[in-house]
Wavefront OBJ file of the C-alpha trace (Angstrom):
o trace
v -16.689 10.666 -42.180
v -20.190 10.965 -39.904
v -18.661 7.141 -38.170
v -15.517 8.679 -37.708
v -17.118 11.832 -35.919
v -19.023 9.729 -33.604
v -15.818 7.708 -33.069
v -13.469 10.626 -31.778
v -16.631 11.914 -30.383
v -16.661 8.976 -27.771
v -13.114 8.674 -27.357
v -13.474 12.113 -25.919
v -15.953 11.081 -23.567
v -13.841 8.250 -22.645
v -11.244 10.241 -21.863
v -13.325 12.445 -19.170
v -14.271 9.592 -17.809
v -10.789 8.038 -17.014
v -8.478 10.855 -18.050
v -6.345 11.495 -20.541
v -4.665 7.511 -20.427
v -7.063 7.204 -23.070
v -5.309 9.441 -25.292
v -1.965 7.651 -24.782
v -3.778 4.557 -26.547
v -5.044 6.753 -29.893
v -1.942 7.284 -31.277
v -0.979 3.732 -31.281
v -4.121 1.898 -32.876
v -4.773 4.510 -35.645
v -2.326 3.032 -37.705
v -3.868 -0.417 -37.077
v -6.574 -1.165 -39.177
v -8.036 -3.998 -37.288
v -7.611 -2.218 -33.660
v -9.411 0.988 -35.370
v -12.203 -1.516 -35.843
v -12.538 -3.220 -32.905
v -12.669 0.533 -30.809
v -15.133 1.318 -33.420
v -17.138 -1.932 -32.855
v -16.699 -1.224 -28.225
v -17.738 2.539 -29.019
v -20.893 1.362 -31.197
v -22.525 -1.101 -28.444
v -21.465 1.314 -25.660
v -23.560 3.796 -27.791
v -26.642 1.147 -28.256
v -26.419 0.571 -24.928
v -26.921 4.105 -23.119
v -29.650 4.655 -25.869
v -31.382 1.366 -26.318
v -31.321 -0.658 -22.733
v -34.157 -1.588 -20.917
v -33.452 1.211 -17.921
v -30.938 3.988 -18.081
v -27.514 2.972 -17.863
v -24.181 4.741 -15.670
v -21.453 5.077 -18.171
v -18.756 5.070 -15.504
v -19.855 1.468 -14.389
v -20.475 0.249 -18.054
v -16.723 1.351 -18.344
v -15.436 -0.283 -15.311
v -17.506 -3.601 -16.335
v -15.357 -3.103 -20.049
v -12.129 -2.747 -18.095
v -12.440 -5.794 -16.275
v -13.652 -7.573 -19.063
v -10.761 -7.182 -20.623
v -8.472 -7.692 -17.769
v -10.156 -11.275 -17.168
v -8.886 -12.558 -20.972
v -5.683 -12.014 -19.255
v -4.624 -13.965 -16.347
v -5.522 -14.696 -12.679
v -3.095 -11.699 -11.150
v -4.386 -8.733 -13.431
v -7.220 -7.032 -12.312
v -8.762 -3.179 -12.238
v -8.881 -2.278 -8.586
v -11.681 -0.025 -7.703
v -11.030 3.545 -5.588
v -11.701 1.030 -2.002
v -9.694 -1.768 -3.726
v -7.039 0.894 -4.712
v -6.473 1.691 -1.246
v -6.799 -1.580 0.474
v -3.625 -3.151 -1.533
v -1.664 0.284 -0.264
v -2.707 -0.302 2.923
v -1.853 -4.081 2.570
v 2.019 -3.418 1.732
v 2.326 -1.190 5.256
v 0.889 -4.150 6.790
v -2.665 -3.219 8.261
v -6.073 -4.348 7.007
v -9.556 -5.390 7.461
v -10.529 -8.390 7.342
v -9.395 -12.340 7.540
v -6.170 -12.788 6.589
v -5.649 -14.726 3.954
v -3.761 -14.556 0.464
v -6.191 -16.184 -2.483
v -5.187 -16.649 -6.279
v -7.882 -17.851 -9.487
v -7.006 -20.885 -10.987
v -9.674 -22.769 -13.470
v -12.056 -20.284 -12.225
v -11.769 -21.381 -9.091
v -11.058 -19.340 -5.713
v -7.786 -20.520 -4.017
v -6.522 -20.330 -1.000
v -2.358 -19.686 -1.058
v -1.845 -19.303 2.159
v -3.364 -17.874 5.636
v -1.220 -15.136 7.596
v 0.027 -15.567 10.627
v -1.912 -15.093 14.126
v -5.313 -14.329 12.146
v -8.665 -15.163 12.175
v -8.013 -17.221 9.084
v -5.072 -18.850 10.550
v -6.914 -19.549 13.891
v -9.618 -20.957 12.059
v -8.023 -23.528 10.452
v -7.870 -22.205 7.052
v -5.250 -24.375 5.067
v -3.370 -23.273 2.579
v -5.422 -25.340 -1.138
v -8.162 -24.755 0.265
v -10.780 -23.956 -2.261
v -13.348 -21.505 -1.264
v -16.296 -22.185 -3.112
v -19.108 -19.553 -1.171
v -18.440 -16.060 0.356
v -21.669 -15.671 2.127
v -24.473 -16.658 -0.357
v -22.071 -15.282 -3.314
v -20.558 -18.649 -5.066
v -17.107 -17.709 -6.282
v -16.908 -19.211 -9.575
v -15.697 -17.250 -12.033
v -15.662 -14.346 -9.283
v -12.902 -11.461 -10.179
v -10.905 -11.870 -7.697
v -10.986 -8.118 -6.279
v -14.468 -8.570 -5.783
v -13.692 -11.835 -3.814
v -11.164 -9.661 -1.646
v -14.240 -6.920 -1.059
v -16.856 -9.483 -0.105
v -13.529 -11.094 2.903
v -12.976 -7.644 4.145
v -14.796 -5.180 6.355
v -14.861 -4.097 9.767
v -13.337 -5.584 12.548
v -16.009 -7.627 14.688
v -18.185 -8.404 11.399
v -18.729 -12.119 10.926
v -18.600 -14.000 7.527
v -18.924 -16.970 6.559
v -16.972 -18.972 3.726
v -17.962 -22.477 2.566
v -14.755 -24.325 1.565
v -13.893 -27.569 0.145
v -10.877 -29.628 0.911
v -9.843 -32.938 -0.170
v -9.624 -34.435 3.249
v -13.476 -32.962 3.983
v -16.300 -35.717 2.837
v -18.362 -32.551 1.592
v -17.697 -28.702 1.533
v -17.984 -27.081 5.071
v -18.635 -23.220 6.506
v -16.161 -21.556 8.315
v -17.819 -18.407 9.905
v -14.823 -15.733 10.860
v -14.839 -12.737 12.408
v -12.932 -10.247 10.878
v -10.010 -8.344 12.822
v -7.883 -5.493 12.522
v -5.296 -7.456 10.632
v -1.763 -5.719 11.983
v 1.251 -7.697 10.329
v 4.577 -7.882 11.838
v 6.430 -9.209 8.804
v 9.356 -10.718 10.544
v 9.612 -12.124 14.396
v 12.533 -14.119 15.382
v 14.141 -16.025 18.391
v 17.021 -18.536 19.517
v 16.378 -22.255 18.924
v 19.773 -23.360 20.302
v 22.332 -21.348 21.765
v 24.033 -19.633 18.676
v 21.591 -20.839 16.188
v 18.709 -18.652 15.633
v 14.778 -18.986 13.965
v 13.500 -16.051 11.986
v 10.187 -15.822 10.565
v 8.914 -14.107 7.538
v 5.194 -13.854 6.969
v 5.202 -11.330 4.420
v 7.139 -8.957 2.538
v 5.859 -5.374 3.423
v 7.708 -1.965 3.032
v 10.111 -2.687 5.746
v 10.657 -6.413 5.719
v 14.415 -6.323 5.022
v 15.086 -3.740 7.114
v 13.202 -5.392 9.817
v 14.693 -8.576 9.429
v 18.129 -7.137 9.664
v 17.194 -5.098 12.793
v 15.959 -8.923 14.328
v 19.295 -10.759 13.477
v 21.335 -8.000 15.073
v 19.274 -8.193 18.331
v 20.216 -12.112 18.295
v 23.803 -11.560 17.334
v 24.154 -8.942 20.361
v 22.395 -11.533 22.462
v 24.723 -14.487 21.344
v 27.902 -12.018 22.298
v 28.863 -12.580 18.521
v 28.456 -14.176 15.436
v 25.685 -16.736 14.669
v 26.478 -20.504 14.332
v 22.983 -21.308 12.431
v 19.903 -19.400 11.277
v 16.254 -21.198 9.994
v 14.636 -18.797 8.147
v 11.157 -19.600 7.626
v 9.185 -18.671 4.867
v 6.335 -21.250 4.734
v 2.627 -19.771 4.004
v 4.573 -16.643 2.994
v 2.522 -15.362 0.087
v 4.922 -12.972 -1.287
v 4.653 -8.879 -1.464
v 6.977 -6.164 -2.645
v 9.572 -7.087 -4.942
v 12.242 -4.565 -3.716
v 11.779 -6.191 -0.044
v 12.453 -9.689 -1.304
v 15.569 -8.312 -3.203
v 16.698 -6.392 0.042
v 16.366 -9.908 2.331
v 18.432 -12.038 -0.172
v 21.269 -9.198 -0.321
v 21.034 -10.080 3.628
v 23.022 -12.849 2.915
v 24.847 -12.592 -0.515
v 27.602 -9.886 -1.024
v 27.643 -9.945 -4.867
v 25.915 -11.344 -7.570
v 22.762 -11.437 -9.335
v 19.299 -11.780 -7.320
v 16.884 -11.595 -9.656
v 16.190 -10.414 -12.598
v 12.858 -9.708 -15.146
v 11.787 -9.673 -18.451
v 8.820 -8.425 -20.260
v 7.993 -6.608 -23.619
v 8.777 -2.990 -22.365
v 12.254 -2.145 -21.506
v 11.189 -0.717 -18.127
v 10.342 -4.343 -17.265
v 13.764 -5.739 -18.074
v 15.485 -5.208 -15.237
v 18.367 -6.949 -13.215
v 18.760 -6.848 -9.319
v 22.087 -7.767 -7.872
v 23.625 -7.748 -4.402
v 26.015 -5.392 -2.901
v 28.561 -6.418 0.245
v 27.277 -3.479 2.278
v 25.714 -5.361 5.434
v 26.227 -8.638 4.180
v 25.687 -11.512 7.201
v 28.870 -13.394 8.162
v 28.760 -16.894 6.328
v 27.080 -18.550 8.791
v 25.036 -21.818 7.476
v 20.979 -21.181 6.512
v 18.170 -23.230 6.432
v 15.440 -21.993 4.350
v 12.075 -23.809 5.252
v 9.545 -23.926 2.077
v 6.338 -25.164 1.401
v 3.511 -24.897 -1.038
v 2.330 -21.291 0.478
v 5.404 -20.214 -0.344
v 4.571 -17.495 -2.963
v 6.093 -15.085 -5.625
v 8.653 -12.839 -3.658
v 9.222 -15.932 -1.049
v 9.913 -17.756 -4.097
v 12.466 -14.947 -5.236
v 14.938 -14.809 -2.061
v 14.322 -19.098 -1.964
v 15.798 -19.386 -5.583
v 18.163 -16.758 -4.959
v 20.197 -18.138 -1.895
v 19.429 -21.939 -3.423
v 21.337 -20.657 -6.932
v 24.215 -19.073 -4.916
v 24.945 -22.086 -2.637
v 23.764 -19.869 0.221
v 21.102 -22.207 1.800
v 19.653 -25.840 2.031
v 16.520 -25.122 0.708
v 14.096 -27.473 3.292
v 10.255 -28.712 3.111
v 8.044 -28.996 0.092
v 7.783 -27.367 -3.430
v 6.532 -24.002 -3.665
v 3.565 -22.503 -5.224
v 5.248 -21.436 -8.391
v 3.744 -17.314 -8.894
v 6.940 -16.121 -11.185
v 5.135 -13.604 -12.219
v 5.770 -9.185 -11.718
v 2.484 -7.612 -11.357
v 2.789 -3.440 -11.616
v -0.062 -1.339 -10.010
v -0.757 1.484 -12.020
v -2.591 4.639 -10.904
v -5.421 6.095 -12.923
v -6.954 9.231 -13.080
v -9.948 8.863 -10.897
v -8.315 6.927 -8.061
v -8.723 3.492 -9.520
v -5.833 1.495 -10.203
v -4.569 -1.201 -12.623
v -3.124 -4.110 -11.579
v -1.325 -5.559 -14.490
v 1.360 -8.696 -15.056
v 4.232 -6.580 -16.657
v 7.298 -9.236 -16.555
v 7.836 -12.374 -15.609
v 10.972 -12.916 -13.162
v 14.161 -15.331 -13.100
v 16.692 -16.766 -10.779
v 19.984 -15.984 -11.161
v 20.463 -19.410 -12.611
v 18.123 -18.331 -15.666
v 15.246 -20.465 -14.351
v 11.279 -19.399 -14.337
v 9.580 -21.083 -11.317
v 5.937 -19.834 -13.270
v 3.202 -22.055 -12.258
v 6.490 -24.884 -11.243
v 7.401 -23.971 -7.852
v 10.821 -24.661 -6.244
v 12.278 -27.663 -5.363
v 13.711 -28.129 -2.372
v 16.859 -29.586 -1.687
v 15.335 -31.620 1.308
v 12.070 -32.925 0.961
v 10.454 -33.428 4.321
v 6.534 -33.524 4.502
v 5.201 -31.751 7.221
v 3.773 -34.276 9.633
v -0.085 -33.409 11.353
v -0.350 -36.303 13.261
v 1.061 -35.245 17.022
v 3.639 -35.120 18.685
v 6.774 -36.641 17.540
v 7.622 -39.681 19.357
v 10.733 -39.653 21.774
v 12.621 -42.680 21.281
v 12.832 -44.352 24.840
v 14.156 -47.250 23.716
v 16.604 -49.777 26.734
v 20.125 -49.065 26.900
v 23.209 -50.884 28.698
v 22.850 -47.993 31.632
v 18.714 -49.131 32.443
v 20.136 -52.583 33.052
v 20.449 -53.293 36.743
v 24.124 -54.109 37.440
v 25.526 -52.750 34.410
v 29.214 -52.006 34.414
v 29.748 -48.494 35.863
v 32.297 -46.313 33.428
v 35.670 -46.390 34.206
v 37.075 -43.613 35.675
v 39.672 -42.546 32.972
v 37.314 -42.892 30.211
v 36.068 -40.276 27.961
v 32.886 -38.769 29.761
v 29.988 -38.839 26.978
v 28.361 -35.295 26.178
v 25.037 -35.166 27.920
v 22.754 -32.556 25.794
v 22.185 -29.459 28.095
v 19.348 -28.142 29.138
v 20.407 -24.704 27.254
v 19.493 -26.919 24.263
v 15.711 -27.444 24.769
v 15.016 -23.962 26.578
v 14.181 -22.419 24.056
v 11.498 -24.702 21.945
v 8.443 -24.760 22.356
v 5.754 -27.190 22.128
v 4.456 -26.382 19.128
v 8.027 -26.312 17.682
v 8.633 -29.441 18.859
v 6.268 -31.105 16.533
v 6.964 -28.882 13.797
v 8.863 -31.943 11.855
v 10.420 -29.579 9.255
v 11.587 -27.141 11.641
v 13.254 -29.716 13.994
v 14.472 -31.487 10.492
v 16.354 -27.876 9.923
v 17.083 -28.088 13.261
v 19.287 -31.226 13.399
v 20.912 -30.204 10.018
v 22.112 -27.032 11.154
v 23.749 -28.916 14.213
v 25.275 -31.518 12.258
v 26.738 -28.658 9.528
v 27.999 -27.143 13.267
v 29.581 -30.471 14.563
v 31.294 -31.058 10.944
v 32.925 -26.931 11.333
v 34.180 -27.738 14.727
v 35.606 -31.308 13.975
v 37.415 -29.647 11.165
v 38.747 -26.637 13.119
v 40.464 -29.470 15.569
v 41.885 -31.844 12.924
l 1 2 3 4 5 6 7 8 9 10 11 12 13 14 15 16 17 18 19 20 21 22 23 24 25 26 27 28 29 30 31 32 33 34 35 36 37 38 39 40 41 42 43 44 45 46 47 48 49 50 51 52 53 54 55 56 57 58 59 60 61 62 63 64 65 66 67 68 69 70 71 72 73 74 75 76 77 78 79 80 81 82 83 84 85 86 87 88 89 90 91 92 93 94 95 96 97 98 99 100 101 102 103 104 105 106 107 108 109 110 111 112 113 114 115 116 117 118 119 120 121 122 123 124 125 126 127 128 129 130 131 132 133 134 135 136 137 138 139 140 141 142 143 144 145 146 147 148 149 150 151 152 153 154 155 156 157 158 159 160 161 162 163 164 165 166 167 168 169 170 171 172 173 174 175 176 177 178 179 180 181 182 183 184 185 186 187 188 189 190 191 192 193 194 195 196 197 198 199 200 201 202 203 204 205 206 207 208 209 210 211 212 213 214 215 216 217 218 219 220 221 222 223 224 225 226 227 228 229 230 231 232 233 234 235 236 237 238 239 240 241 242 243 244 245 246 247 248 249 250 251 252 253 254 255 256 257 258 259 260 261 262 263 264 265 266 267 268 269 270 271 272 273 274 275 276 277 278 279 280 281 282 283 284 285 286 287 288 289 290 291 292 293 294 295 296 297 298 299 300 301 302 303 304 305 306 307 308 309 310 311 312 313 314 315 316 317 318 319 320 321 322 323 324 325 326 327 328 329 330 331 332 333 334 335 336 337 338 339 340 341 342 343 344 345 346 347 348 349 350 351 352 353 354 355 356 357 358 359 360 361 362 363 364 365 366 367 368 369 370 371 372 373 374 375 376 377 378 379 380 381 382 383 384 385 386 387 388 389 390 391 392 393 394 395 396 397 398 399 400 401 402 403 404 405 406 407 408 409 410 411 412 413 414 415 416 417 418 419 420 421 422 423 424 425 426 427 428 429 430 431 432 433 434 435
């Protein structure tokens, strides 16, 4: 009777410490014999150690240091986010941050890079996505919880740090020292390629992604004095985001059917997300570019339009995160980030730690730029025949065809592999609409 005093003694302080959650859990281990024990068995060295360490003790952070304990037995995307941490990850999803840029995972204990963001310092850098980052200023990251690693990246814009990562191409590890920036994401940019066939980009998916991204493909469609003839949506080193906002870009494009859909062990987590024809796109061919920083809600609109027929999927396999992660709110402004479900394409299939395949394999290429091919023809000859007059003239490419690539886009190899497929799909429509 004295043990079980003590017991509901500390359970009460427990509960002042992170509110009444704890309560929530009381009613559902008391009936368990062996859970009863093992609160009995946390409460007893919590006790031991407030009265019997070496120097006096704060309960809150022996707490905390239980929490994420636990939370590490689980797996590389649940962690307890501390008040800072809390509100970092809110301001991540409205797209403005301190600090690198640059989505990491846990994986053997080791730091990962998934993939840098866009026009940051990590990006600029040369930060790739595999990259293994094995120091975070003197701090090695092995076995480092993974919110800590994201504390240690941030801070204030102007502050240098440096990371020592390993690569497989590198002989031995090397330091990268950034400095941090303001980071300000604009989840979705876009442009023409080609006359009629259009290029959007989606870096991340942040409270406003598919609204964005529909605001963007209406600008080109008013530019293009109608409907689009191609689109390349890009969603390479896209590391994921908010759920809702990858289920709002694939109903972009689908007018019925299921998107996605979740299961886990409480029936809030089974849940099924399907489109609706309201704002649909016309049916105008897609090319989805993919690669292995393609993460988690990337993943979700990529299986999505590759399960309805709605896209050639184009690039490399994806990073294979097919997991939900729900962050809870506590009490004292922490937060819990916890896996709650794990999600499925509408085809029934979990991409967990498997990726996507695409339905085009192209490597990208880092070698320069692609080679024209200036190989002799009949015309370089001197004195070739001249045509005849009544033949059929042969279609020169325009200069409306180049005008809008860049460089850089030039030696993208996947994107100018997307490129020549959405022209051929093009060709193919029009020869058909003349037979």
């Amino acid at each position: 009777m004295h043990r079980l005093k003590v017991f509901i003694s500390t359970l009460v302080m427990l509960a002042t410490l992170l509110g009444c959650s704890v309560f929530f859990l009381v009613p559902a281990v008391a009936n368990e014999k062996k859970d009863y024990q093992m609160l009995e068995l946390f409460t007893d060295v919590l006790s031991i150690i407030r009265k019997s360490y070496v120097e006096e003790t704060d309960t809150t952070e022996l707490i905390y240091g239980a929490i994420r304990g636990m939370l590490s037995t689980l797996d590389p995307h649940s962690s307890f986010l501390s008040a800072e941490m809390y509100q970092d990850m809110k301001d991540d999803t409205h797209g403005e941050f301190g600090g690198l840029g640059i989505e990491i995972t846990k994986k053997d204990g080791l730091l990962l890079v998934v993939s840098p963001i866009e026009d940051t310092p990590a990006f600029k850098a040369g930060i790739k996505a595999g990259d293994q980052i094995l120091k975070i200023e003197d701090t090695p990251t092995k076995d480092l919880e993974i919110m800590e690693a994201v504390r240690l990246l941030r801070g204030p814009k102007g502050a240098e740090v440096t990371i020592k990562i390993w690569r497989e191409s590198f002989s031995e590890p090397q330091d990268f020292t950034l400095v941090r920036d303001r980071i300000q994401l604009h989840s979705v940019k876009s442009k023409f390629l080609l006359p009629g066939i259009a290029y959007a980009r989606v870096s991340q998916f942040q409270v406003r992604t598919g609204s964005d991204l529909q605001d963007e493909l209406q600008k080109r469609i008013a530019e293009n004095g109608g409907p689009l003839q191609g689109l390349v949506l890009d969603l390479r080193n896209n590391p994921g985001g908010l759920l809702d906002q990858a289920v709002a870009v694939s109903d972009l494009f689908l007018s019925d059917g299921l998107i996605v859909y979740t299961e886990g062990r409480e029936e809030g987590s089974q849940l099924q997300f399907r489109a609706t024809s309201e704002g649909t796109e016309s049916d105008y061919p897609i090319v989805v570019l993919i690669n292995g920083g393609s993460a988690s809600a990337a993943e979700i609109v990529s299986g999505a339009l590759k399960d309805h027929g709605r896209a050639v999927l184009l690039g490399e396999r994806t990073f294979g995160k097919g997991s939900v992660q729900s962050v809870i709110p506590m009490s004292d402004d922490t937060g819990l980030r916890l896996t709650t479900a794990r999600y499925y394409t509408p085809n029934g299939i979990s991409i967990q730690a498997r990726g996507i395949l695409p339905d085009i394999e192209v490597t990208q290429q880092h070698n320069g730029m692609l080679q024209e091919n200036h190989q002799l023809r009949e015309k370089d000859l001197e004195n070739h025949f001249r045509p005849l007059k009544n033949s059929q003239p042969v279609q020169e490419e325009s200069e409306g065809q180049v005008e809008f690539l860049e460089e850089h886009e030039k030696n993208d190899n996947q994107l100018m592999r997307a490129l020549d497929l959405l022209k051929g799909l093009n060709i193919l429509q029009y020869q058909r609409k003349a037979a």
